[in-house]
C-alpha positions in Angstrom: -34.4 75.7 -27.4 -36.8 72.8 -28.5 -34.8 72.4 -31.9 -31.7 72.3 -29.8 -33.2 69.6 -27.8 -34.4 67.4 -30.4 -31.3 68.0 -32.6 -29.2 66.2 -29.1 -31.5 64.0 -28.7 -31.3 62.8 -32.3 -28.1 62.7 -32.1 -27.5 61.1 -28.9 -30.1 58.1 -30.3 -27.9 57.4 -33.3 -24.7 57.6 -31.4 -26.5 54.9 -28.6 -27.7 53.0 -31.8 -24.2 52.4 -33.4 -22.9 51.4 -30.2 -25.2 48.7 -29.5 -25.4 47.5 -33.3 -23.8 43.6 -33.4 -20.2 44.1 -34.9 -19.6 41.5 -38.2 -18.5 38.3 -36.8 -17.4 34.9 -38.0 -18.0 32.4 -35.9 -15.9 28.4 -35.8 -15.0 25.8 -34.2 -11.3 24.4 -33.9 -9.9 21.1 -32.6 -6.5 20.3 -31.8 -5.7 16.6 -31.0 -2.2 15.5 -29.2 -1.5 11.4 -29.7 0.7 10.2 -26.6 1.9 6.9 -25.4 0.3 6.4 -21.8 3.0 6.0 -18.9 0.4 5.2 -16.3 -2.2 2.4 -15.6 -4.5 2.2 -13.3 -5.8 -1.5 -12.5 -9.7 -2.2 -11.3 -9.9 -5.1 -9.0 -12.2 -6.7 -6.5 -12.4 -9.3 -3.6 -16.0 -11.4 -3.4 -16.7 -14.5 -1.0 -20.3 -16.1 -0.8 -21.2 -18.0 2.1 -24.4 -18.7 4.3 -22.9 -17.0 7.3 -22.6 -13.0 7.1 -19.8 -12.6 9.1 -18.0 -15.5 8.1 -17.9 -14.1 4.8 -17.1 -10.6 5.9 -14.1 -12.3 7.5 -12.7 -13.7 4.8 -13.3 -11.4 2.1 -11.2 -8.8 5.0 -8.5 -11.4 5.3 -7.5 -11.4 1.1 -7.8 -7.4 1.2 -5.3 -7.4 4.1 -3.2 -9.5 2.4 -3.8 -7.4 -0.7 -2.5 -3.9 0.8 0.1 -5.7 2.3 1.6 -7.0 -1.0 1.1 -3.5 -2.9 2.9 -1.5 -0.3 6.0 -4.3 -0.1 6.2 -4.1 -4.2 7.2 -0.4 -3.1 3.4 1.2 -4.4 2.9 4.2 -2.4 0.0 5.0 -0.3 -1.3 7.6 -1.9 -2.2 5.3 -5.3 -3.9 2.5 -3.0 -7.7 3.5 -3.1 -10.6 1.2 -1.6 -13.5 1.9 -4.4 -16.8 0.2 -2.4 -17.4 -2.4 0.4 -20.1 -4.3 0.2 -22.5 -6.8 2.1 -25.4 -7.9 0.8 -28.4 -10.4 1.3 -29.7 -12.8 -1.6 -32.3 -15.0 -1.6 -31.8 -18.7 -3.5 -35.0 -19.6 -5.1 -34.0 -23.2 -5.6 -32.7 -23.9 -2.5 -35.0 -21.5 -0.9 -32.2 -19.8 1.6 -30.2 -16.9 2.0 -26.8 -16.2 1.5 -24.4 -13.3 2.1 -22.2 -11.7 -0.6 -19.1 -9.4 0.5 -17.0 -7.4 -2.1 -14.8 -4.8 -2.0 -13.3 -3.0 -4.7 -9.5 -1.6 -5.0 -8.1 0.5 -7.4 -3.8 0.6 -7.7 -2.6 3.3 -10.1 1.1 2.3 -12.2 3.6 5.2 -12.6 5.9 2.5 -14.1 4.0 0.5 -16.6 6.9 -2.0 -16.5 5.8 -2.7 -12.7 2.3 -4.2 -14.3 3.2 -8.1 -14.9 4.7 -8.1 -11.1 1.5 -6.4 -9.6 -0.9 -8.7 -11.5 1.2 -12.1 -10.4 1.5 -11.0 -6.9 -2.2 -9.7 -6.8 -3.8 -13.0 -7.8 -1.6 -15.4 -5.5 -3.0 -12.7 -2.9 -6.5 -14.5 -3.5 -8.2 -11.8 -5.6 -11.2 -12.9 -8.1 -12.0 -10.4 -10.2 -10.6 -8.1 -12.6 -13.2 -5.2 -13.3 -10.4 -3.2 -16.2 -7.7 -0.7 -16.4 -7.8 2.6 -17.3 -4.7 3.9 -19.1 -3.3 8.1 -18.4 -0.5 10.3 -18.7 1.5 12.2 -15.9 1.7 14.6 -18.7 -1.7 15.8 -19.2 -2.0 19.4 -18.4 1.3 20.1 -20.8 -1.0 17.7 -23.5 -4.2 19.9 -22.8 -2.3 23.1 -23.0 -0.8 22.2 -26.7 -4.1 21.1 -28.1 -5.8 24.4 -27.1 -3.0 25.7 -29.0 -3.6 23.9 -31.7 -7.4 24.1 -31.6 -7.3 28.2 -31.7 -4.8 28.5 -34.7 -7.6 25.3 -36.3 -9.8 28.0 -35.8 -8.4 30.7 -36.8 -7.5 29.6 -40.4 -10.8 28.1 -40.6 -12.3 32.1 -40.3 -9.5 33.3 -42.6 -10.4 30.8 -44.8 -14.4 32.0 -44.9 -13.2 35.4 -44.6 -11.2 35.5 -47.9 -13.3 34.1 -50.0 -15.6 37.0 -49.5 -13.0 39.7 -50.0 -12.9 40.6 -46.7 -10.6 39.6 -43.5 -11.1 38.8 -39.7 -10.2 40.5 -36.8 -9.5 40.5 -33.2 -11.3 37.6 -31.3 -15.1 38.6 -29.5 -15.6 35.3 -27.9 -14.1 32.0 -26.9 -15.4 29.1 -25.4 -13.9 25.3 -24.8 -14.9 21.7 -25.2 -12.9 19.2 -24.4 -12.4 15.2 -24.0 -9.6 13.1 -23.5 -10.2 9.9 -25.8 -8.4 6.4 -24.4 -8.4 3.1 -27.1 -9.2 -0.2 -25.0 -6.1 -1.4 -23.9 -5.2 -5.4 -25.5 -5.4 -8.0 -22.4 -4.4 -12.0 -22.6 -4.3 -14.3 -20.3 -4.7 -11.9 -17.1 -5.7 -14.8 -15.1 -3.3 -17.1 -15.8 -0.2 -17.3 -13.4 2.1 -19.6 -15.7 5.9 -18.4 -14.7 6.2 -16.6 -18.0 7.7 -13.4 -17.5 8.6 -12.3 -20.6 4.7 -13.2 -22.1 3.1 -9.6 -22.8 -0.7 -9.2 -21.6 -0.7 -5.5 -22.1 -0.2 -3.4 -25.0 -1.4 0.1 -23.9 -1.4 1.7 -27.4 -1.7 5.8 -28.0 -4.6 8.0 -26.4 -5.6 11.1 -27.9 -5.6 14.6 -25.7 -8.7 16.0 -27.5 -9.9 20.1 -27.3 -12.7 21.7 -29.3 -13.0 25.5 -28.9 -15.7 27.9 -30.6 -14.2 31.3 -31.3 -16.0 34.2 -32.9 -14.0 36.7 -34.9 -14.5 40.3 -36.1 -15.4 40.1 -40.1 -13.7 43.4 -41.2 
């Protein structure tokens, strides 16, 4: 009965053994990379008054952003792509002069769907009273169709990369044991001139929004057979 025993257990260990035993893997990375011309644009821009008296200031810095949302939404810009960043109000102290004064901004961002309503926006925006211009950040209504096509891409990158290992050893790869994803969407600076010049020029160009890259790294590990 003790030979029996030991003769299951034995074989029970090996059998527990081979199951648990790493399988042969390969193990890459793959990138796939879509180029697209951007069809939106969002623009960055903010309201700021100095002045000695706090609310004074606050006054008139709320009067331009009035006038501000007021111009979007009659250039036909929908609620929904009007965003108020930050308001601020803050106390500084003038060495030379040795007073206080009172700084109020407020940020707005105003997201395009129509690149060709940007030169309108900007003219209108700075008649409205605005001072600074903090950038624009250029994006695609089409990213999740872009992201899906350069995971595609990155996998079959992959994949030839393994087969590529694999063969050169006289052997070949498998089903997949493990995938994992990195991605990053990578935007060029977009071109600006003259942004804060109103000269009557319509047809002058001050924005050349380029290509961006859809960008998506994946490791995959594959059975070496």
């Amino acid at each position: 009965m003790k030979k029996i025993i030991i003769i299951v257990a034995i074989i029970t260990t090996g059998i527990i053994t081979a199951q648990t035993q790493p399988k042969p893997s390969v193990d890459v990375w793959g990138e796939g990379t879509i180029n697209v011309v951007p069809d939106q644009v969002t623009v960055n821009v903010r309201i700021e008054n100095t002045g000695t008296n706090a609310k004074e200031v606050k006054l008139k810095n709320d009067r331009i952003v009035s006038d501000v949302f007021q111009f979007v939404k009659g250039i036909g810009i929908a609620e929904k792509y009007i965003k108020t960043e930050y308001i601020r109000l803050s106390k500084n102290y003038e060495y030379q002069t040795k007073t206080y004064n009172y700084q109020a901004n407020q940020s707005i961002s105003i997201k395009l769907v129509d690149l060709s309503e940007y030169e309108p926006l900007m003219n209108g925006l700075l008649e409205t009273g605005i001072n600074r211009i903090d950038g624009i950040t250029f994006s695609s209504s089409q990213l999740e169709t872009l992201q899906s096509q350069a995971r595609k891409k990155a996998v079959e990158n992959a994949k030839l990369k393994a087969q590529e290992y694999a063969s050169v050893l006289g052997q070949s790869i498998g089903k997949a044991l493990h995938i994992s994803e990195f991605q990053k969407i990578i935007s060029p600076n977009p071109m600006i001139r003259n942004v804060m010049a109103i000269d009557g020029e319509s047809a002058q160009q001050t924005l050349a929004p380029g290509e961006m890259q859809v960008s998506v790294r994946v490791n995959v590990s594959f059975e070496l057979n």
